[in-house]
N, C-alpha and C positions, 0 to 999 in steps of 0.2 A: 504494500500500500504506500509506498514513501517515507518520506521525513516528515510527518503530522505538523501542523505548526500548533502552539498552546492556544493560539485564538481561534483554529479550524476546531479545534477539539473544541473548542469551547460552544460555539455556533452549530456544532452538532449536538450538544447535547440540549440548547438551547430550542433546535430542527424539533428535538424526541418530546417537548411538552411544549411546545407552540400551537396545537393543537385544541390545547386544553384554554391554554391561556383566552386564543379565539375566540372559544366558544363560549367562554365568559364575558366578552366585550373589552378583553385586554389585549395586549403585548409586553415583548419583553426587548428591549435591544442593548449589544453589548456595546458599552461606548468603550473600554480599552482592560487591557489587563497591566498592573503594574510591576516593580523589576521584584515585588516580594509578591509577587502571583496571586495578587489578588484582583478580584475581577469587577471594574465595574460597571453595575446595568443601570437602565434607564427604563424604567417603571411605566406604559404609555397605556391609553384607553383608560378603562377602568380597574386596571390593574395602579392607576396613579391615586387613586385614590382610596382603594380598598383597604376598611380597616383588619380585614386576615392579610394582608400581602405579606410584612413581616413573617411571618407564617411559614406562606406558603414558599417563598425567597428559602427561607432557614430549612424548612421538611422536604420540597420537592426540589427546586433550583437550584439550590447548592448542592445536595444530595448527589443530583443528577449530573451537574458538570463536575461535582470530584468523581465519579465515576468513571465517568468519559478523558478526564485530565485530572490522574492524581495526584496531581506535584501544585495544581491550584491549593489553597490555604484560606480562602473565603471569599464570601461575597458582598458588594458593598451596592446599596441603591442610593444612587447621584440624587434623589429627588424625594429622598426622605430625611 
């Protein structure tokens, strides 16, 4: 498969509940990963305002991208 980059890994695991997020009238988008690996999103739709987001960021999204990129160390939302 290649040399994966930290942010394709990321953006795929982002692909695996973007789905979900949709279907709820949200989004998720990655605005960058920093040099201590950690990752940060941007909160869109109704996911910007959802009082579970913390939540769901903490149980599902982060969950999912350390999965997918286990050398990430957390996740941080730009707009909370």
């Amino acid at each position: 498969m290649g040399n994966i980059s930290i942010i394709e890994k990321v953006e795929n695991a982002i692909d695996e509940i973007r789905p979900y997020l949709i279907a709820d009238g949200g989004d998720i988008k990655v605005v960058s990963v920093d040099n201590k690996n950690i990752v940060n999103l941007e909160l869109l739709g109704s996911c910007e305002k959802c009082p579970i987001s913390d939540m769901t960021l903490k149980n599902g999204v982060e969950e999912t991208i350390k999965k997918h990129a286990p050398e990430i160390k957390g996740i941080n939302s730009i707009n909370s």
